[in-house]
MINURO-403763 format. One record per atom (N, C-alpha, C): x, y, z. Coordinates in steps of 0.1 Angstrom, whole numbers, padded with zeros to 4 digits, always signed. Layout:
% MINURO-403763
XYZ;...
% end
This chain:
% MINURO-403763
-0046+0117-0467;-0032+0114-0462;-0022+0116-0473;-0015+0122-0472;-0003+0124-0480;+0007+0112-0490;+0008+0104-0474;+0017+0095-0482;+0010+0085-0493;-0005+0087-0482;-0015+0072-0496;-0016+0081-0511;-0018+0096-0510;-0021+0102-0520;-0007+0100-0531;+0005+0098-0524;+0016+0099-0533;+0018+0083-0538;+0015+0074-0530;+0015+0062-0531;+0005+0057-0544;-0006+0066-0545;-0017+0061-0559;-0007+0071-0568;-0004+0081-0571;+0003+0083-0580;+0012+0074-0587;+0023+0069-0574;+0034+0062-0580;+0024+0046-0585;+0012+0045-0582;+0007+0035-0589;+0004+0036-0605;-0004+0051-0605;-0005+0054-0623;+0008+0049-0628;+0017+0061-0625;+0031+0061-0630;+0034+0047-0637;+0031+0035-0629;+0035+0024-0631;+0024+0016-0641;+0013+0020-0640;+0003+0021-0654;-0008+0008-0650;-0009+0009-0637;-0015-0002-0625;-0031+0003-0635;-0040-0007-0634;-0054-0008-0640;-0059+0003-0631;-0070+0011-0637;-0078+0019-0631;-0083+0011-0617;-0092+0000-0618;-0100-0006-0613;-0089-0013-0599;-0079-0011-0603;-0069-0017-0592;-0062-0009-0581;-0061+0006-0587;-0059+0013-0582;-0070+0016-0569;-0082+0022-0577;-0094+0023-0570;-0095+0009-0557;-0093-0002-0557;-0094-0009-0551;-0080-0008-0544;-0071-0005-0542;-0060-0006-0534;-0061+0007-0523;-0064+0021-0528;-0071+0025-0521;-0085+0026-0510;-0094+0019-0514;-0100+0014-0508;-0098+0010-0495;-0086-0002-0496;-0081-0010-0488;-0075-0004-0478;-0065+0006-0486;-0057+0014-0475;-0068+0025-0468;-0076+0029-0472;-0084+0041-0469;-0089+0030-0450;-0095+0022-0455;-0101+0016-0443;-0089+0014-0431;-0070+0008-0439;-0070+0006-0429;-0060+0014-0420;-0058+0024-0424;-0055+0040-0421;-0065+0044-0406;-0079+0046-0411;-0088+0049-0405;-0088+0040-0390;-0087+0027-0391;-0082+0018-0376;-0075+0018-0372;-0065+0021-0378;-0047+0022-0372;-0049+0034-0364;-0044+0028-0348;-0045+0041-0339;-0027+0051-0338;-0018+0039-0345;-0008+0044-0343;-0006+0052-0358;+0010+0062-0358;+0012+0068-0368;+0020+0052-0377;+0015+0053-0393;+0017+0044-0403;+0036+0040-0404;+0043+0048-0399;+0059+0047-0400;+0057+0037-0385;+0048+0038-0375;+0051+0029-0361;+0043+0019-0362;+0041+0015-0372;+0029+0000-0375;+0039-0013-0369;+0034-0023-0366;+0043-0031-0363;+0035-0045-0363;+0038-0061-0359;+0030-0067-0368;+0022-0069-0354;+0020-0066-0342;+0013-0065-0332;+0000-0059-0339;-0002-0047-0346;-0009-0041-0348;-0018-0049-0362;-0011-0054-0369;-0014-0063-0383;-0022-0072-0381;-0015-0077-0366;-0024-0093-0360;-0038-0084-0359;-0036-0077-0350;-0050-0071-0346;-0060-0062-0354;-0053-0061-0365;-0067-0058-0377;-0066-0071-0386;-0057-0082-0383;-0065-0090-0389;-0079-0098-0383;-0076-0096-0370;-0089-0101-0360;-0099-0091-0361;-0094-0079-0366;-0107-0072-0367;-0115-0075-0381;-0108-0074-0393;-0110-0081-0400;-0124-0096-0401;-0119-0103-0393;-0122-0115-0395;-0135-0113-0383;-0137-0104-0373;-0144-0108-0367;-0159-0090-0376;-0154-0091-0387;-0167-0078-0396;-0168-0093-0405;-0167-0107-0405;-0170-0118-0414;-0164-0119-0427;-0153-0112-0430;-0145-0110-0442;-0137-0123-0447;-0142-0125-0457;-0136-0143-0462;-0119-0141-0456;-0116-0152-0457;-0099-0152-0456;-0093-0150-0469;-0099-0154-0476;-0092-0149-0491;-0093-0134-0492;-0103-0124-0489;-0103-0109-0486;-0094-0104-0479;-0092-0107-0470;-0082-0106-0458;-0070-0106-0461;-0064-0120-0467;-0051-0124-0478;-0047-0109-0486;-0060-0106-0491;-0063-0096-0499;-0056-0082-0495;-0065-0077-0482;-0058-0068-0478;-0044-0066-0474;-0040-0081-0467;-0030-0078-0462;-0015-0075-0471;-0022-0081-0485;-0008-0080-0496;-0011-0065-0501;-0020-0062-0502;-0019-0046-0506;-0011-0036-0494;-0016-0040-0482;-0006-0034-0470;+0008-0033-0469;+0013-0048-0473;+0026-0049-0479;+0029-0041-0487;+0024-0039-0501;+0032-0032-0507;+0033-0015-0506;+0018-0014-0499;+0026+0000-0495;+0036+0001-0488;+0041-0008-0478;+0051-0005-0467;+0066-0006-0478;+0062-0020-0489;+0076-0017-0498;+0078-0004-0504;+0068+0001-0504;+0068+0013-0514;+0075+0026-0503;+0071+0029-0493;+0075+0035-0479;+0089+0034-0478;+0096+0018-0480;+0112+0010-0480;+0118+0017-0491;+0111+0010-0501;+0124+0013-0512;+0121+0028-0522;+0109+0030-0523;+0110+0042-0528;+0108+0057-0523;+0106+0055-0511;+0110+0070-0502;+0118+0067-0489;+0125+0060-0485;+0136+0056-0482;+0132+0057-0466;+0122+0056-0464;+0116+0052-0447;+0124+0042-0441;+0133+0040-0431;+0142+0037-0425;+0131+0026-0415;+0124+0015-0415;+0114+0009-0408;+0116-0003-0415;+0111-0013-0405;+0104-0027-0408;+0090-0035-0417;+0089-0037-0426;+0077-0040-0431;+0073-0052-0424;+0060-0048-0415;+0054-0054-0406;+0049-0065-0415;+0044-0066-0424;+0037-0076-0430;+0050-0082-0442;+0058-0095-0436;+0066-0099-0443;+0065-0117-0449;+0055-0124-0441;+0048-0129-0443;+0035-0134-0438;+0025-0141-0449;+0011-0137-0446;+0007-0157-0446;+0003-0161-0436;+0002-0173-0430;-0014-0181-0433;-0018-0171-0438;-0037-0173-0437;-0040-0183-0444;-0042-0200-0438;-0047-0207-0448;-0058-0204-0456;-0057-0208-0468;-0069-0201-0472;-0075-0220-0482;-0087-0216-0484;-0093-0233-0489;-0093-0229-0506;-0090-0246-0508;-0092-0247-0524;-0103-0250-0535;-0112-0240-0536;-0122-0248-0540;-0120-0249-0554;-0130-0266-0561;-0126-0266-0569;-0133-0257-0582;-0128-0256-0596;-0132-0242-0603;-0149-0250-0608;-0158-0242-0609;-0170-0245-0609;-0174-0245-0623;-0180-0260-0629;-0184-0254-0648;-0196-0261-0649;-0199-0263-0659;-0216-0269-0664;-0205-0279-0671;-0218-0291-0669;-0218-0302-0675;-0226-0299-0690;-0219-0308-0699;-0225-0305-0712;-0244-0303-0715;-0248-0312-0707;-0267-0314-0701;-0272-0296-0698;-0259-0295-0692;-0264-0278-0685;-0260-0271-0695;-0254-0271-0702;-0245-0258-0711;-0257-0263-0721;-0261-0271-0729;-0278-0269-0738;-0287-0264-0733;-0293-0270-0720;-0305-0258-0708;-0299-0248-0712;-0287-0242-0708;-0291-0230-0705;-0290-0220-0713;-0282-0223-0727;-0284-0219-0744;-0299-0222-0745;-0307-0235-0743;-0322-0231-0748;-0328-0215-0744;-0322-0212-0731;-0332-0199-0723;-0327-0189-0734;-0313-0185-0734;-0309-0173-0741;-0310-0176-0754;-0320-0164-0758;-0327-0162-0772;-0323-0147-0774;-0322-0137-0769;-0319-0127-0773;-0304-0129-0784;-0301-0121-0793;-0290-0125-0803;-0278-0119-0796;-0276-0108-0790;-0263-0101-0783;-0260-0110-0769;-0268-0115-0766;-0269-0125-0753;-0258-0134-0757;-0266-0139-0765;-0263-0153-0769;-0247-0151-0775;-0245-0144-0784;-0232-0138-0788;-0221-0138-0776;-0224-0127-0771;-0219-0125-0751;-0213-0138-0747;-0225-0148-0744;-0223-0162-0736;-0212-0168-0742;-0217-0171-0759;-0208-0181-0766;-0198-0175-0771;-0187-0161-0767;-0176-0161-0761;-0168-0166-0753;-0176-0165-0742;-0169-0168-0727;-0168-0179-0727;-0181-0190-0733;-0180-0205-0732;-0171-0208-0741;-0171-0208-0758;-0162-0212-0764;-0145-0204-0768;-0146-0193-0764;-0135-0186-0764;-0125-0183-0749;-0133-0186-0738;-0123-0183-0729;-0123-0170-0724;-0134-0158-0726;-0130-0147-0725;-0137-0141-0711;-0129-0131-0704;-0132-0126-0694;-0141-0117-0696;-0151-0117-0681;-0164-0105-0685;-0157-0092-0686;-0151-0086-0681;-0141-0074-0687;-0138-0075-0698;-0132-0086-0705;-0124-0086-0721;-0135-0088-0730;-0149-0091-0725;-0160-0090-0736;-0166-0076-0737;-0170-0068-0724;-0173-0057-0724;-0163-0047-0732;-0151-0050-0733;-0142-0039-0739;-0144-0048-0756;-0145-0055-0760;-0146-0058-0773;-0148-0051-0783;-0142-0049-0795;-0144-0038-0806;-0146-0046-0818;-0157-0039-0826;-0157-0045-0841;-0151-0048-0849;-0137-0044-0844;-0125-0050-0855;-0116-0059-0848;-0122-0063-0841;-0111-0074-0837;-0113-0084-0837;-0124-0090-0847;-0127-0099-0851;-0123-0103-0864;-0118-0115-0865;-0112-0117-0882;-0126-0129-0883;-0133-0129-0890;-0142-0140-0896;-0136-0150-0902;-0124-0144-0913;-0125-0153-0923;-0113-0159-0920;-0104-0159-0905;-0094-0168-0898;-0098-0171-0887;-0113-0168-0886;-0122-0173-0869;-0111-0171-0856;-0107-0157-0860;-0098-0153-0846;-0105-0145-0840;-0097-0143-0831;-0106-0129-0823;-0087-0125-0812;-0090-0107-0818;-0080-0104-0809;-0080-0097-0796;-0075-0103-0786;-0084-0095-0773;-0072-0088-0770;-0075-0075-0768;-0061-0061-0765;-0066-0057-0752;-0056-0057-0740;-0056-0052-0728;-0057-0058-0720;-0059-0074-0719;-0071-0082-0707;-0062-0079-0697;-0066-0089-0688;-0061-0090-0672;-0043-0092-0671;-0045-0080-0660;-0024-0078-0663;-0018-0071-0679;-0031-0062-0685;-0025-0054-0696;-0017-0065-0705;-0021-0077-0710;-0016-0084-0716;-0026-0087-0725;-0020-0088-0741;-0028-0091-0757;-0026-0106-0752;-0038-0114-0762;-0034-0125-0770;-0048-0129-0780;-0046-0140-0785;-0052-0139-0795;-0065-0155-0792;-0074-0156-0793;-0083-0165-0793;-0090-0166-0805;-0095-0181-0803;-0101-0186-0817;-0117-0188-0815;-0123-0191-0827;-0138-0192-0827;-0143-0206-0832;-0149-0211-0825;-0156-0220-0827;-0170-0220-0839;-0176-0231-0846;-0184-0230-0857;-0195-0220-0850;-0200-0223-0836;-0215-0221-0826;-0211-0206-0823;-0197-0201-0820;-0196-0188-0814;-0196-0179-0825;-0187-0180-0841;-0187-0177-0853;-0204-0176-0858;-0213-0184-0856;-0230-0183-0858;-0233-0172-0848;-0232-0172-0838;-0237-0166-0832;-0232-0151-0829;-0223-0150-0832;-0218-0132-0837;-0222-0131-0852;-0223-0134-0856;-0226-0131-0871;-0244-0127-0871;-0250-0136-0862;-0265-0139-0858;-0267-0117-0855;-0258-0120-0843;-0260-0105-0836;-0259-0092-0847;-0244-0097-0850;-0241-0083-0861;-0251-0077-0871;-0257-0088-0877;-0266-0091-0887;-0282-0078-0881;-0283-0081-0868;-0293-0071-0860;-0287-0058-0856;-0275-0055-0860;-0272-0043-0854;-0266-0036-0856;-0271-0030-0858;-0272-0011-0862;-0266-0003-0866;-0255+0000-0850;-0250+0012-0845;-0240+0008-0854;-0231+0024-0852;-0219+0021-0861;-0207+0028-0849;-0211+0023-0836;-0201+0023-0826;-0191+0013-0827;-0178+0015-0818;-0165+0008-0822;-0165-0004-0814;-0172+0002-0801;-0172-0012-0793;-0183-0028-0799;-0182-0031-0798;-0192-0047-0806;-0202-0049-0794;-0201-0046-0783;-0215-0055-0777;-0222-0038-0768;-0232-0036-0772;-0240-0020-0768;-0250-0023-0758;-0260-0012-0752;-0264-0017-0743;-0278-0017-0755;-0290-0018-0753;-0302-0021-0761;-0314-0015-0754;-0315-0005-0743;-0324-0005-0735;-0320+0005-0722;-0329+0013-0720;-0326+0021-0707;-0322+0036-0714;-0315+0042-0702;-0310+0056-0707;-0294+0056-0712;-0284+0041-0711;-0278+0039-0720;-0275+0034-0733;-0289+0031-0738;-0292+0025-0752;-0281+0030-0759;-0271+0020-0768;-0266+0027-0778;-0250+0028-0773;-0249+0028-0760;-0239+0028-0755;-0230+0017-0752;-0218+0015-0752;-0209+0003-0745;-0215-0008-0734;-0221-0014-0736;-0227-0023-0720;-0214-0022-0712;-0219-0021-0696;-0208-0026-0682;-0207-0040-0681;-0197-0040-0671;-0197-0056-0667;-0205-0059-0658;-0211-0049-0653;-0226-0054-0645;-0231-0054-0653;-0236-0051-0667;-0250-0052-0670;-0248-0064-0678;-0236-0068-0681;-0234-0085-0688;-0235-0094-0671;-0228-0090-0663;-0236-0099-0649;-0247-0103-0645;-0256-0091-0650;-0271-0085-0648;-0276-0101-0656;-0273-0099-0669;-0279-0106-0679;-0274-0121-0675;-0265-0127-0675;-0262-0139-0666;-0273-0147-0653;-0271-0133-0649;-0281-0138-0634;-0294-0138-0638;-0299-0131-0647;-0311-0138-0651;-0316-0149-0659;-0307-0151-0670;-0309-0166-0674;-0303-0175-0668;-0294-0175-0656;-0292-0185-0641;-0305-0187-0640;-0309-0174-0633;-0326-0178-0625;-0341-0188-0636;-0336-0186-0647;-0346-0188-0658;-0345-0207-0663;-0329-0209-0663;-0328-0220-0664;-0327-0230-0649;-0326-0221-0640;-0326-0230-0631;-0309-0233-0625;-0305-0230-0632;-0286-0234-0630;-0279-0220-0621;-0267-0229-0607;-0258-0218-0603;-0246-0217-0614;-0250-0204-0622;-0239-0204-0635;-0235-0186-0634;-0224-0185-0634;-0216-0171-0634;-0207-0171-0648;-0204-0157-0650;-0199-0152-0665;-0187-0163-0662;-0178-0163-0648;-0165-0171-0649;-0167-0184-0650;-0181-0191-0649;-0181-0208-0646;-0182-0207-0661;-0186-0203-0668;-0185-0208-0686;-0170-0204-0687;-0163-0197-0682;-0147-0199-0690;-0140-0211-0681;-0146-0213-0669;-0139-0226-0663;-0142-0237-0668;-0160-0238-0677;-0165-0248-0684;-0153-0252-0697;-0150-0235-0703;-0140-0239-0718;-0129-0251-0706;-0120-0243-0700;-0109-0253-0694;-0114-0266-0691;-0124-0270-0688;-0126-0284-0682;-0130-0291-0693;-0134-0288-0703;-0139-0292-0719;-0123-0296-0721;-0117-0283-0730;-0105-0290-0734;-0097-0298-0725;-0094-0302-0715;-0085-0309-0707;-0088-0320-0705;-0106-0321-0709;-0113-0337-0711;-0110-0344-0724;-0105-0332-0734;-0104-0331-0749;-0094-0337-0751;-0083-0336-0742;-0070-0341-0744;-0058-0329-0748;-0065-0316-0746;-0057-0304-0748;-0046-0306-0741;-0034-0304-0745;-0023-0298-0736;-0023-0286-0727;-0023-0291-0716;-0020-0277-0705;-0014-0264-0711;-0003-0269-0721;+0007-0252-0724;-0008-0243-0732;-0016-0253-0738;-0023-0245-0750;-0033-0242-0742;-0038-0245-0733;-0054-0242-0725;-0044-0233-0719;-0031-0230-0711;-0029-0220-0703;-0028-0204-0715;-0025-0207-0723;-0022-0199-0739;-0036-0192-0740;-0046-0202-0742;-0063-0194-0747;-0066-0187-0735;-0064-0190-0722;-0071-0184-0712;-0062-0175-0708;-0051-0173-0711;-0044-0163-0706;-0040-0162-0693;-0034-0174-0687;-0026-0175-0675;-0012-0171-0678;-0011-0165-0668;+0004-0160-0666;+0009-0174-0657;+0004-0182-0643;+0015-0193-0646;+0008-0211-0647;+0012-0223-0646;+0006-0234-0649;-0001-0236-0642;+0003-0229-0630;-0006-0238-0618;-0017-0234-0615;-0023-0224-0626;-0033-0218-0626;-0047-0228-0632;-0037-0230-0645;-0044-0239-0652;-0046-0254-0651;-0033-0259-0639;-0039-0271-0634;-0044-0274-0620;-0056-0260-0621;-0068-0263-0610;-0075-0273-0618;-0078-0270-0635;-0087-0277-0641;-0084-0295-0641;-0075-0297-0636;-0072-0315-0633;-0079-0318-0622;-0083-0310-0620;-0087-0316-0601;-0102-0321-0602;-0108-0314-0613;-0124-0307-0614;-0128-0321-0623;-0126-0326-0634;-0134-0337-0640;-0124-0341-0649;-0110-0343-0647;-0101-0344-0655;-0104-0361-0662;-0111-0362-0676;-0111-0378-0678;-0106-0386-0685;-0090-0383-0689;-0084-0382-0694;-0074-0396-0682;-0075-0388-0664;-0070-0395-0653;-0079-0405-0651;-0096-0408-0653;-0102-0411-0653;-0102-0425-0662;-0099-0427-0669;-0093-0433-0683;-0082-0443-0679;-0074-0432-0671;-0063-0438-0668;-0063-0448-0659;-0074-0445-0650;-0076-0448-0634;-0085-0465-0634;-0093-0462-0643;-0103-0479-0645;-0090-0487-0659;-0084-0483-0664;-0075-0491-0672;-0064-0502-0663;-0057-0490-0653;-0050-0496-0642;-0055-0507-0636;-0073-0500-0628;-0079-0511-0623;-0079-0524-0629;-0081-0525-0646;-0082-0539-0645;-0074-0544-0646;-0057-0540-0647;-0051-0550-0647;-0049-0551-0629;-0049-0544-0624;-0051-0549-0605;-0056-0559-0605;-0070-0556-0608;-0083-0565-0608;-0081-0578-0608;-0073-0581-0622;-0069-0592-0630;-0059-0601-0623;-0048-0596-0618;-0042-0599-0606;-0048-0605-0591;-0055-0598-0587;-0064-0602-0575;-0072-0617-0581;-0073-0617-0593;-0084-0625-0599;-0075-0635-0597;-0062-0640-0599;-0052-0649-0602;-0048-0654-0595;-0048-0646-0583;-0044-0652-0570;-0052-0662-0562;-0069-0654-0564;-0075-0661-0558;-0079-0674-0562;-0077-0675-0578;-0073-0692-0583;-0067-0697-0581;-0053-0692-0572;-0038-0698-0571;-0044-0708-0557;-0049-0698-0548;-0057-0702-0538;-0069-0710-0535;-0072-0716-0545;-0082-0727-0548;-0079-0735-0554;-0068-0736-0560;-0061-0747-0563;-0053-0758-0552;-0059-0769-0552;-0050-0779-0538;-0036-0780-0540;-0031-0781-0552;-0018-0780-0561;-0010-0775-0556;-0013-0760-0560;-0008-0748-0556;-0005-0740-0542;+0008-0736-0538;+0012-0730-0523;+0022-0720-0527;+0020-0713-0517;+0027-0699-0512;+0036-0705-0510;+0050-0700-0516;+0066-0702-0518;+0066-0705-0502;+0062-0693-0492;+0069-0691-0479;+0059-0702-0470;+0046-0709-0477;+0046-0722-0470;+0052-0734-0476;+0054-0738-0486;+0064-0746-0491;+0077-0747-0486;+0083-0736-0482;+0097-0737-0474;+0093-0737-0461;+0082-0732-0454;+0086-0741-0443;+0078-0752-0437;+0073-0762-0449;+0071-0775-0448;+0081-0781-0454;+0089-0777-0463;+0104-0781-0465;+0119-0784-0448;+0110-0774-0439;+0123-0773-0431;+0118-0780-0422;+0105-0780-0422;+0096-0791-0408;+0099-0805-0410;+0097-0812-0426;+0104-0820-0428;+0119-0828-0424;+0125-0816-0426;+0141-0816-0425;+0145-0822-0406;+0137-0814-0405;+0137-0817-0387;+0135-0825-0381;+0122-0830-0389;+0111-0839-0380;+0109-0851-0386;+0109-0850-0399;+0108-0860-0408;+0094-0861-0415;+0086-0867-0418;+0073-0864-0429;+0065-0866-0416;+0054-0857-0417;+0040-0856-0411;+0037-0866-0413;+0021-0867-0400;+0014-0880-0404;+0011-0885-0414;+0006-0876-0419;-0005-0875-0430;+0002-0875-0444;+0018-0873-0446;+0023-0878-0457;+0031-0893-0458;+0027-0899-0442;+0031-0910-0447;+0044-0915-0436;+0048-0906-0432;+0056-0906-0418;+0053-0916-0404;+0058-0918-0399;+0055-0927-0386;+0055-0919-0375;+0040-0919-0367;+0032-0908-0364;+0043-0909-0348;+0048-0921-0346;+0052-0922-0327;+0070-0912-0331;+0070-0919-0343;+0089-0917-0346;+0089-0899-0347;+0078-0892-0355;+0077-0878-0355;+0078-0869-0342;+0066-0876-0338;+0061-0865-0321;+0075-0865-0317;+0087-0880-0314;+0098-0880-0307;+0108-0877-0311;+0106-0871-0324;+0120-0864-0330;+0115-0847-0328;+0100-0847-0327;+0099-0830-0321;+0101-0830-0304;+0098-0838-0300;+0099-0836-0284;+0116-0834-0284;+0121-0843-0285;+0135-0843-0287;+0139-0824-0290;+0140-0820-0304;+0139-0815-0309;+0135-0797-0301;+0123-0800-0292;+0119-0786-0286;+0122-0786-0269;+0134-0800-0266;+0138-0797-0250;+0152-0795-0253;+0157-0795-0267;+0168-0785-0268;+0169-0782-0271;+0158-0768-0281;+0158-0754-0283;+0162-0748-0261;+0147-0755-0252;+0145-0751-0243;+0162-0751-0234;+0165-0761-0235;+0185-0760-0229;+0191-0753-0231;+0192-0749-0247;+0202-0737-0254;+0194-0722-0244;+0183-0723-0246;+0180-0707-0247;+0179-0705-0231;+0178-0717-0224;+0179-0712-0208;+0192-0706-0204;+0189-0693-0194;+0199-0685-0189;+0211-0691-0181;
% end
């Protein structure tokens, strides 16, 4: 189709990730193919009903979400840059979608599952993403010089959204690249190779760093993915007492609210906060309940009105009052509330 074909162009142009491209097509390719009407007569009649189609092929809601903002912006692209005179059917997208929280290893798990990985490129691999933050894309693209040793940096060029920044190395991740380098070899540019197969020698994929993941999962026993060790870095520093600005900084969020998923997950910092509160509550509840065991001691608002029963009636039996003179200053007393208030 013409217009989709001009449409990935104007996405190069714009310098959109390979892998994004490829995927936006995708999207559009399928939903071309359903659409019974021509793409200029789309309307949101037709949107509802591939989103039902959608949802009834089992496609998460978050996929869906997915699609439907890629659909959007072809149609802005249709608006503003070839000057199609039409309505963008999809102008807003209503899909609740759920929040789960970001998934990490507890410190117990993060030793297991370093005991398994013994290979030295492995282990190098891992204790990036754990102690550096780094995405399985930004480790697969890694190069030999973008390591400074002797200022324990590491410069990552291109990550997610074509944006640089700079991460640091920890004593464990610094050992453990130095461990790898020490075995290897090649005098390729990229830093992590593949070791095996008919790509020996070659750049590893980010499947074949997936690959390696899911088997020391299966080995240690743990549900652990390349992303749950960089959500383990965020939930570490945020326990640490890191500032949000600096954990959004290492991990390379574009905005906060990204980075305060990690409050929700084991934040103990709130936790801290939360039993400190308690005991001064606590201590309170404790005080009262003395105040209330004490014979002494009364609640202001029954003190005043044994103050005003007095005033009326004169002293109770039981303080000493004359028990016939009381009853007849309340009898008195409640057959002319009953006179006033009769109609």
């Amino acid at each position: 189709m013409e217009t989709i074909d001009r449409y990935r162009r104007s996405l190069k142009r714009k310098n959109f990730a390979a892998h994004t491209v490829k995927t936006y097509m995708n999207v559009l390719a399928q939903f071309t193919r359903w659409l019974a009407v021509p793409l200029a007569c789309a309307t949101r009649n037709e949107i509802g009903a591939y989103v039902d189609h959608l949802f009834q092929k089992r496609l998460s809601p978050k996929t869906v979400t997915c699609h439907l903002q890629t659909i959007r912006l072809l149609f802005d692209y249709l608006i503003n840059e070839e000057g199609m005179a039409l309505t963008n059917p999809v102008t807003k997208i209503s899909i609740r979608l759920p929040k789960p929280l970001p998934r990490h290893l507890k410190d117990d798990q993060v030793a297991d599952l370093f005991s398994v990985i013994t290979k030295a490129r492995d282990r190098a691999m891992f204790m990036l993403m754990l102690r550096s933050g780094l995405r399985v894309e930004e480790v697969a693209h890694l190069t030999v010089d973008a390591v400074e040793y002797g200022r324990r940096e590491l410069f990552v060029a291109n990550g997610k959204g074509a944006k640089d920044r700079m991460v640091y190395l920890s004593d464990d991740a610094c050992t453990a690249l130095l461990a790898y380098l020490e075995k290897r070899t090649s005098k390729a540019r990229e830093l992590f190779l593949a070791e095996k197969g008919p790509m020996k020698g070659k750049p590893i994929s980010v499947r074949g760093i997936q690959k390696r993941i899911e088997y020391y999962a299966e080995k240690s026993g743990l549900q652990v993915s390349c992303h749950c060790l960089r959500h383990t870095l965020g939930t570490q520093l945020l326990n640490a007492d890191a500032p949000l600005s600096s954990i959004q900084d290492l991990l390379g969020h574009t905005h906060v609210t990204t980075t305060q998923r990690y409050c929700r997950v084991a934040n103990l910092k709130v936790r801290r906060d939360y039993y400190r509160a308690m005991e001064v509550v606590m201590q309170r509840m404790q005080a009262l309940e003395e105040d209330d065991e004490d014979p002494r001691s009364y609640p202001r608002e029954r003190s005043a009105y044994r103050q005003r029963v007095t005033r009326a009636y004169g002293p109770r039996p039981e303080e000493g009052g004359p028990p016939l003179l009381f009853m007849k200053k309340r009898k008195e007393a409640d057959e002319e509330r009953r006179e006033r208030d009769a109609p």
